[in-house]
C-alpha positions as CSV (number, residue, x, y, z in Angstrom):
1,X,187.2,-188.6,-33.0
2,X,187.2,-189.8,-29.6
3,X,185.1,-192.5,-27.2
4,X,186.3,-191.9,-23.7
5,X,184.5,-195.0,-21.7
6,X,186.3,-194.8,-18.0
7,X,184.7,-193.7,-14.9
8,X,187.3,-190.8,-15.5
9,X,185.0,-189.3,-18.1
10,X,182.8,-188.3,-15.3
11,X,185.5,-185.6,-14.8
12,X,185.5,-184.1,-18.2
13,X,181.9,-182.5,-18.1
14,X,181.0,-179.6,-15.5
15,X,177.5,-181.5,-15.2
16,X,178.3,-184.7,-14.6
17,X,177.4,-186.8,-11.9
18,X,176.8,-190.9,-11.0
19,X,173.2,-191.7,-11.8
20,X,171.2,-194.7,-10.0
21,X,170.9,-198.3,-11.7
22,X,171.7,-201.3,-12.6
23,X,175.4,-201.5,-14.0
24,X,175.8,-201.0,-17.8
25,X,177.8,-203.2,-19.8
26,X,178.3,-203.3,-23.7
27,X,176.3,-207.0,-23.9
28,X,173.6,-204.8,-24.1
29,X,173.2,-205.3,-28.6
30,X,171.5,-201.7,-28.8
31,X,174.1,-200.1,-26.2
32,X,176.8,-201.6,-29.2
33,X,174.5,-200.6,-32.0
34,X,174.4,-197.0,-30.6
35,X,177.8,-196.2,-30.2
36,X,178.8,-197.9,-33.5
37,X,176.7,-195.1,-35.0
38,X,178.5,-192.4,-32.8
39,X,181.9,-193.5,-33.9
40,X,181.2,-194.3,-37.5
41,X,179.7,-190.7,-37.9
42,X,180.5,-188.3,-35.5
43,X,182.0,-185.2,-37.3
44,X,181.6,-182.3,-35.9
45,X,181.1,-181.0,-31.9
46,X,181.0,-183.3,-28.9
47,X,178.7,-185.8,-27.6
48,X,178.9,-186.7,-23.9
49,X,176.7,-189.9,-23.1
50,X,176.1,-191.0,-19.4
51,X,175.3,-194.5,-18.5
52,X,173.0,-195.9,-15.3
53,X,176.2,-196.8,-13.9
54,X,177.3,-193.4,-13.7
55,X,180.1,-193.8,-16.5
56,X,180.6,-191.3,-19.1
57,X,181.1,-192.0,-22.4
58,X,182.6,-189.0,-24.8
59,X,182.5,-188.8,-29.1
60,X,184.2,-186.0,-30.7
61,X,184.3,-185.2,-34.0
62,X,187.6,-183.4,-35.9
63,X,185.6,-179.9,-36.3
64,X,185.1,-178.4,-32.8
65,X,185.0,-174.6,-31.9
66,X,182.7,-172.3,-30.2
67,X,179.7,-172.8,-33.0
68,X,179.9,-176.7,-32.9
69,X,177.3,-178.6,-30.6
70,X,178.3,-179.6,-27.4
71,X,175.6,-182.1,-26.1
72,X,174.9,-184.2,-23.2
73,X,172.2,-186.8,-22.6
74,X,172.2,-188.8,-19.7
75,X,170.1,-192.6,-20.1
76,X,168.6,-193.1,-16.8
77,X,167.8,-197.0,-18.4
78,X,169.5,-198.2,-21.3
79,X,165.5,-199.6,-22.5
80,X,165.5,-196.3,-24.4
81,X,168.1,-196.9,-26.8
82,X,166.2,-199.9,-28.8
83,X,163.2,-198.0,-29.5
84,X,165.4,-194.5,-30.6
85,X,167.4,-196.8,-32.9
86,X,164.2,-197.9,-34.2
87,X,162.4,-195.1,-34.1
88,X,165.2,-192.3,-35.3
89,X,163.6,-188.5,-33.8
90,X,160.1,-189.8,-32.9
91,X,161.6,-192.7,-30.5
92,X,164.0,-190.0,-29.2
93,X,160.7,-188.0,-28.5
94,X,158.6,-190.8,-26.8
95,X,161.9,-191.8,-25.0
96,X,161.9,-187.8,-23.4
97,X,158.1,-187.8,-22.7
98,X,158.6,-190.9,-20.7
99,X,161.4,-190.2,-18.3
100,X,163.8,-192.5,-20.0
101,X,166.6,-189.8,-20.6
102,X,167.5,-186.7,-19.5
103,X,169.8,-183.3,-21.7
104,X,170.6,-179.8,-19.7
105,X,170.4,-179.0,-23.7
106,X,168.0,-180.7,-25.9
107,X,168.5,-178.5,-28.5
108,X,172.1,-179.2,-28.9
109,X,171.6,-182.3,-28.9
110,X,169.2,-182.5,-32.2
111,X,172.2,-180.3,-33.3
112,X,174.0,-182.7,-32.4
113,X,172.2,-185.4,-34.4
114,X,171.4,-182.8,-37.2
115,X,174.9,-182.4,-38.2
116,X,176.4,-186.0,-37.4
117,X,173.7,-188.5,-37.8
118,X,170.7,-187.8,-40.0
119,X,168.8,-190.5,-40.1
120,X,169.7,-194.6,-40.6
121,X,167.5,-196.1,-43.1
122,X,165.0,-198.9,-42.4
123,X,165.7,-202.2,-43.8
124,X,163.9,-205.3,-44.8
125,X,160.6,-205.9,-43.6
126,X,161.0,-203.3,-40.9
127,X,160.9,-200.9,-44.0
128,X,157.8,-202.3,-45.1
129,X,156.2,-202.0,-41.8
130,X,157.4,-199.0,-41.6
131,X,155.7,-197.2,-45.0
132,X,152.4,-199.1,-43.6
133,X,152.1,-197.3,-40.4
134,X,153.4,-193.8,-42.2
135,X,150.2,-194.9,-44.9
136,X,148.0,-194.9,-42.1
137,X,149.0,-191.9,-40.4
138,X,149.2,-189.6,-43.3
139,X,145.4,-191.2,-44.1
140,X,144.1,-191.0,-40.0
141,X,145.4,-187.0,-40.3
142,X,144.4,-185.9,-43.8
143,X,143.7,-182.1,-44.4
144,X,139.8,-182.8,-45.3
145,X,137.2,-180.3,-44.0
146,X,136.5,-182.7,-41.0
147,X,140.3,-183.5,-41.0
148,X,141.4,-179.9,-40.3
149,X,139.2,-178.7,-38.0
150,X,140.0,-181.3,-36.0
151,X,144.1,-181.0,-36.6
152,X,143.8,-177.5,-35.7
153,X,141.5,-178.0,-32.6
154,X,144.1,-180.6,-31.0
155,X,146.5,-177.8,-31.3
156,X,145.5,-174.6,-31.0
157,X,142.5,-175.0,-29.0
158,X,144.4,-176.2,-25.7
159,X,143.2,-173.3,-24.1
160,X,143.7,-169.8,-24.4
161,X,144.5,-169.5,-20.7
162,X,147.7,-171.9,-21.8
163,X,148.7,-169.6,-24.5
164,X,148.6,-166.4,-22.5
165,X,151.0,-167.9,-20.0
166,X,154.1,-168.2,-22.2
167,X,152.9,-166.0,-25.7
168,X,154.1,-162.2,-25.6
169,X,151.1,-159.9,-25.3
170,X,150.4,-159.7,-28.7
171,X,149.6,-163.4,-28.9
172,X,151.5,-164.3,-31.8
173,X,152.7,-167.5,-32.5
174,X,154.8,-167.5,-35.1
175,X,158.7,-166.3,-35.7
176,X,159.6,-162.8,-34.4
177,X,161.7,-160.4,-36.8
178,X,164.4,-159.0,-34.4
179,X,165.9,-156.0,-35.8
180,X,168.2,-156.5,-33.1
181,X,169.4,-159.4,-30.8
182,X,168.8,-157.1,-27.6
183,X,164.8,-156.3,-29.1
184,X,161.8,-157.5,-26.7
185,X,160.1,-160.5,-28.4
186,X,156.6,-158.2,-28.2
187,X,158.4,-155.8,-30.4
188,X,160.1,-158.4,-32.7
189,X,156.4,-159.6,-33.4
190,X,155.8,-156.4,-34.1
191,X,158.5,-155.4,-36.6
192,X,157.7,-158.8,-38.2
193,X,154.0,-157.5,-38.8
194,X,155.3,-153.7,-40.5
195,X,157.7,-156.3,-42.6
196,X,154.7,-158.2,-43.8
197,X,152.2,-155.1,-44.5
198,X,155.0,-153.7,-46.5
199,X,155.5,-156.6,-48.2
200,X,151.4,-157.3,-48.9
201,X,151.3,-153.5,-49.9
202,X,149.0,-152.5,-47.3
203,X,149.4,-148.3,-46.6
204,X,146.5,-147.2,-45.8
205,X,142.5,-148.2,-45.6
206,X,142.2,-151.2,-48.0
207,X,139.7,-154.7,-47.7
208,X,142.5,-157.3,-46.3
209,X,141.7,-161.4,-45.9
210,X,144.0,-163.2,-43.5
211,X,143.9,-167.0,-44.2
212,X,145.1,-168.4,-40.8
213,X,144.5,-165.3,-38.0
214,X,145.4,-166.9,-34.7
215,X,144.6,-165.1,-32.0
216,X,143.9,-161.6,-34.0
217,X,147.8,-160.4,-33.8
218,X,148.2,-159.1,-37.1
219,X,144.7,-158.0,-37.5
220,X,145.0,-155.6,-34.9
221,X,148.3,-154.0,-36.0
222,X,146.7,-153.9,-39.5
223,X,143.7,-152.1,-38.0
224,X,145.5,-149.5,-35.7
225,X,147.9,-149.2,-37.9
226,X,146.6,-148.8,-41.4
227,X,143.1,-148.4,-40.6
228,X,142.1,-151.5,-42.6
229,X,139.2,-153.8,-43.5
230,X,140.1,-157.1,-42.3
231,X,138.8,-160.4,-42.4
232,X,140.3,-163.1,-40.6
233,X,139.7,-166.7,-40.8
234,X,140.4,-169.5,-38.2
235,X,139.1,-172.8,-37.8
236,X,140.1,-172.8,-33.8
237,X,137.2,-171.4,-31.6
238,X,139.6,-170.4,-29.0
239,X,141.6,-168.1,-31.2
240,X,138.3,-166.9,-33.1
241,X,137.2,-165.9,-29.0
242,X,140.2,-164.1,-28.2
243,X,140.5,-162.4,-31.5
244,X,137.1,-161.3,-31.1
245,X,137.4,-159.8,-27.5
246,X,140.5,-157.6,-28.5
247,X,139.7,-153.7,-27.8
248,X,140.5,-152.6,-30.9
249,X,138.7,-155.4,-33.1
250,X,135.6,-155.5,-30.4
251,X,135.6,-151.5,-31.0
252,X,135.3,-151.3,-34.8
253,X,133.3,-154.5,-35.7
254,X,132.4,-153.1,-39.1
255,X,135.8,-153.1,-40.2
256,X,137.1,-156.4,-38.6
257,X,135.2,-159.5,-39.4
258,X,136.8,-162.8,-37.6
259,X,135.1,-165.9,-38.9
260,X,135.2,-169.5,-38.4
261,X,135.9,-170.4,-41.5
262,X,137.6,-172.9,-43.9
263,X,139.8,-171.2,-46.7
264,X,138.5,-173.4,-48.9
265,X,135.3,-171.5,-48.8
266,X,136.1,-167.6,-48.9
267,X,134.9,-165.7,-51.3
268,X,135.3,-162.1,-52.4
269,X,137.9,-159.7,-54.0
270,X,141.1,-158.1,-51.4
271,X,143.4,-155.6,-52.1
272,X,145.8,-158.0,-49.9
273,X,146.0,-161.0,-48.9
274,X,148.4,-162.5,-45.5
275,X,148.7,-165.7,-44.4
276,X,151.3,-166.0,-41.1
277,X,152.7,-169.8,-40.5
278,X,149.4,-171.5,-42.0
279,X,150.5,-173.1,-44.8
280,X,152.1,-175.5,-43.3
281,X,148.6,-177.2,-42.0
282,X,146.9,-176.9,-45.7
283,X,148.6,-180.6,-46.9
284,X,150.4,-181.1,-49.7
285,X,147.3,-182.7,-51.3
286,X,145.6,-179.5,-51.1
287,X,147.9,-177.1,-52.2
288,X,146.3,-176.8,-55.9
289,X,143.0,-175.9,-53.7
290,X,145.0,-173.1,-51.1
291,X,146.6,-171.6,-54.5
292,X,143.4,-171.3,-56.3
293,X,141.6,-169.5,-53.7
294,X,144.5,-166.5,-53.1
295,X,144.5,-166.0,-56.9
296,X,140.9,-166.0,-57.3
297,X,140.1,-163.4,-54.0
298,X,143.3,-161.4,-54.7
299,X,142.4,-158.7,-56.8
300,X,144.6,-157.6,-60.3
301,X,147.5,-155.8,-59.2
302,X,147.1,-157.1,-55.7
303,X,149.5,-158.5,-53.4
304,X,150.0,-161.5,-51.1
305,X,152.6,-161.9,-48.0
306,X,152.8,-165.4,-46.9
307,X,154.4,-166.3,-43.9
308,X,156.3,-170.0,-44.7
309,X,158.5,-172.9,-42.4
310,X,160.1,-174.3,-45.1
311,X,162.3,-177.6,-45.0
312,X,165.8,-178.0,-46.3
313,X,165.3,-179.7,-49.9
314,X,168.0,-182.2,-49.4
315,X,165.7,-183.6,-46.6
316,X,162.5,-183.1,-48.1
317,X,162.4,-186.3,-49.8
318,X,162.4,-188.4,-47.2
319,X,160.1,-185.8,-44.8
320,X,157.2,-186.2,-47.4
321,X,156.9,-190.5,-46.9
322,X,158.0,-190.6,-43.2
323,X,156.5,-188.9,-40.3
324,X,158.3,-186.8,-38.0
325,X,157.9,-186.0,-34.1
326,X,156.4,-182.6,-35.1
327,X,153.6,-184.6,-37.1
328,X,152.9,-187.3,-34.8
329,X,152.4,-185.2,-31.7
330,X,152.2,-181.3,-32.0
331,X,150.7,-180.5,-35.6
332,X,148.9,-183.7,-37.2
333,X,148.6,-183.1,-40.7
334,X,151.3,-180.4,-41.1
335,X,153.6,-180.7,-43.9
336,X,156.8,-178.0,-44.5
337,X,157.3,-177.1,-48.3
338,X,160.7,-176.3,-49.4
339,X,161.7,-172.6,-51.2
340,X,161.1,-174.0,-54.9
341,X,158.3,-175.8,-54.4
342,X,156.2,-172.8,-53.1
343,X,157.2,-170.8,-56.0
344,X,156.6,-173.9,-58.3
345,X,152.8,-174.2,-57.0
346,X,152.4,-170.5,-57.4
347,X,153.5,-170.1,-60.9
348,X,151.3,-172.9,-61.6
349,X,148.0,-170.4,-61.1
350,X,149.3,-167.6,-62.5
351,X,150.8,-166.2,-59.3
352,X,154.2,-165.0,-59.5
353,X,156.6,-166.0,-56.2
354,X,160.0,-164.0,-54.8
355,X,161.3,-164.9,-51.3
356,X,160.9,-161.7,-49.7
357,X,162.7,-162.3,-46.5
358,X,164.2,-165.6,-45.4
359,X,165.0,-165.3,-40.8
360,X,165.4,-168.7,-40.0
361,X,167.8,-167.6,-37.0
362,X,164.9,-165.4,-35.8
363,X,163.0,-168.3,-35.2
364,X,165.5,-170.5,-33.4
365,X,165.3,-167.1,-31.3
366,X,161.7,-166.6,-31.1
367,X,161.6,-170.8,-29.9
368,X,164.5,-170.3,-27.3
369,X,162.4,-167.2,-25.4
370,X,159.2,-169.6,-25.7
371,X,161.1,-172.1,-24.1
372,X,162.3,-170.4,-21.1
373,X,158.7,-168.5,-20.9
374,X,157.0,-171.7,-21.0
375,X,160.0,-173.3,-18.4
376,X,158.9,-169.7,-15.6
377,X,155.5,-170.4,-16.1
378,X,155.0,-174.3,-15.9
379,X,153.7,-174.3,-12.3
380,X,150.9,-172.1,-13.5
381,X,150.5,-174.4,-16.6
382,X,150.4,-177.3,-14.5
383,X,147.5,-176.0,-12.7
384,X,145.4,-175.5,-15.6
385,X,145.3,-179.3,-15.8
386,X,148.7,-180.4,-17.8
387,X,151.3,-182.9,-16.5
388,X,154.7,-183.9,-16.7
389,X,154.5,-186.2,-19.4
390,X,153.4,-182.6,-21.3
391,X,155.1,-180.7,-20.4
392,X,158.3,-182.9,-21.5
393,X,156.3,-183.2,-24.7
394,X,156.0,-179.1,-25.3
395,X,159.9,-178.7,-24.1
396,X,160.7,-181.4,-26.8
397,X,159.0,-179.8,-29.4
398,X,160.3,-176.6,-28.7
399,X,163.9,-177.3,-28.3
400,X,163.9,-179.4,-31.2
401,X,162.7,-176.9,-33.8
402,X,165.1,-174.6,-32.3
403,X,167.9,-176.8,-33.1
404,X,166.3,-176.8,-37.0
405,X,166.2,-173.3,-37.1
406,X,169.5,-172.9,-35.9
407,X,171.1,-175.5,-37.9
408,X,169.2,-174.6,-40.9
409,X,167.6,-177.7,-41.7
410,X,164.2,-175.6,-41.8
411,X,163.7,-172.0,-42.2
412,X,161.2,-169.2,-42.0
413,X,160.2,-167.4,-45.6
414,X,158.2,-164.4,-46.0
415,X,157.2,-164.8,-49.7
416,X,155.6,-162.3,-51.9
417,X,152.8,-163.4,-54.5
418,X,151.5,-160.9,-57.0
């Protein structure tokens, strides 16, 4: 490994260039603590860090090649660094949203930190502080009836107006299946929903419940497809709208019922069930409850497709006490499962688990065209009512679950319950 810290390191990187402020020296204690973490654990790819001053200071690790990260962030004041030290990915995050650093690659540079860093623990009474701020989050954003509806409206119900602008046409949020890497995202969507209809066993007219239908995506395939009976549930107004106003579901109400509804209180007997990417907003507390109601509406011989993120299980220890930047500012209440845990639940109400398709690179896919769809359209978003600070926040988010995807510290299951 390497630190290059000369004016001369300005040279070595295509993008850089002398940035305005006050001269940076090493006195700074967090400037110190910083790149003592960079040296003591920088592996694999190549970290370029620009100062105020302009000066460029490079880490390399021993493995290098065309698949390693190559990342670049650029402080434009060195105030960020105390709270990111402190603060691990969410201070990183609240650093972005407010200006305080700049990356032509965020998501290399969670690769970056993915590979090399992880995360320092939190010592002494910092710790302690810590676990009482992570108790009261975890309480303030608990997956009650009350809780959820409003988790999901701070989410989903930013406007379907903001959706359109950046969503394929099909309105689906969740990972595309791309049979190959040259497919359009609207038909990657829609490969993804023949995947999961196979998977559920649905060929043909049959009574199918969606837990979780967004915007209506899937139901409409399902109906044009296979000629279903559909209910979908939501607890977002917005999607339930939208969903509703679709041709084909607005067409054929008797066979498409969109309801604004909690899961936990369906009723009623399916051929097959799907659920697309909601899991991850039930709560681990309530995953006895979730389980109990897909076993008890799924009829005998029946099948479910569920549509998973799931987290590494080496990290999933330390993702269940401490909050990430995905929890605090894009999905309160969300919480990722890992592989055997899902499968563990299941079995524990009679429902029998298999991993059905695992496309975890899809994903990082699926995030990089929302990126640079959300990127084409910002003026337009801005419009709407959204500012910088936002939009730093969504390109953040975005970039940083790329990274995860890529870097397979979460993935994308399609598991198969019977």
């Amino acid at each position: 490994m390497s630190d290059t810290t000369s004016q001369s390191g300005l040279n070595k990187h295509p993008s850089a260039r002398p940035l305005s402020g006050p001269k940076a020296g090493f006195r700074d204690p967090w400037l110190r603590s910083l790149f003592a973490v960079l040296k003591a654990r920088t592996q694999t790819g190549q970290l370029s860090v620009f100062l105020p001053d302009g000066t460029c200071h490079q880490f390399e690790g021993k493995t290098i090649s065309a698949t390693t990260p190559k990342a670049v962030i650029r402080f434009h004041t060195l105030s960020a660094l105390k709270h990111i030290l402190k603060h691990g990915d969410i201070g990183l995050g609240e650093t972005y949203m407010d200006g305080l650093w700049s990356s032509p690659d965020i998501s290399q540079l969670i690769a970056f930190a993915l590979v090399n860093i992880g995360t320092p623990p939190h010592s002494g009474a910092g710790r302690v502080f810590t676990r009482l701020l992570n108790g009261l989050h975890f309480f303030r954003h608990r997956n009650s009836r009350t809780g959820s509806r409003r988790n999901i409206a701070y989410h989903y119900d930013l406007g379907n107006d903001f959706y359109t602008l950046w969503l394929d046409d099909s309105m689906t949020y969740s990972s595309a299946l791309f049979p190959s890497l040259d497919t359009p995202l609207l038909e990657a969507q829609q490969n993804k929903y023949r995947k999961i209809a196979e998977i559920a066993g649905i060929d043909g007219p049959s009574k199918v419940l969606e837990i979780g239908c967004g915007w209506g995506g899937f139901a409409d395939y399902a109906l044009q497809a296979h000629n279903v009976h559909i209910d979908g549930i939501t607890l977002s107004r917005e999607q339930r709208d939208y969903a509703l106003a679709r041709p084909s579901l607005a067409e054929r109400p008797e066979q498409a019922n969109i309801l604004l509804k909690d899961y936990r209180d369906v009723t009623g007997s399916y051929d097959a069930i799907v659920s697309i990417e909601m899991f991850e907003a039930v709560g681990a507390e309530n995953w006895d409850t979730w389980f109990q109601t897909v076993r008890h509406c799924l009829k005998p011989g029946g099948k479910a497709a569920v549509q998973v993120i799931t987290i590494d299980e080496r990290r999933y220890e330390r993702y269940r006490k401490v909050p990430d930047f995905i929890q605090k500012y894009i999905f309160p209440g969300g919480h990722l499962p890992t592989k055997s845990a899902f499968i563990e639940k299941a079995g524990q109400y009679g429902l029998t688990a298999r991993t059905a398709a695992e496309f975890g690179q899809d994903y990082a896919e699926t995030l990089r065209q929302w990126n640079q769809r959300f990127q084409n359209s910002w003026e337009t978003i801005r419009s709407l009512g959204f500012d910088d600070r936002f939009k730093r926040m969504w390109e953040f988010y975005l970039q940083y679950c790329e990274a995860g995807f890529r870097h397979r510290s979460i993935d994308v299951v399609i598991f198969e319950l019977s």
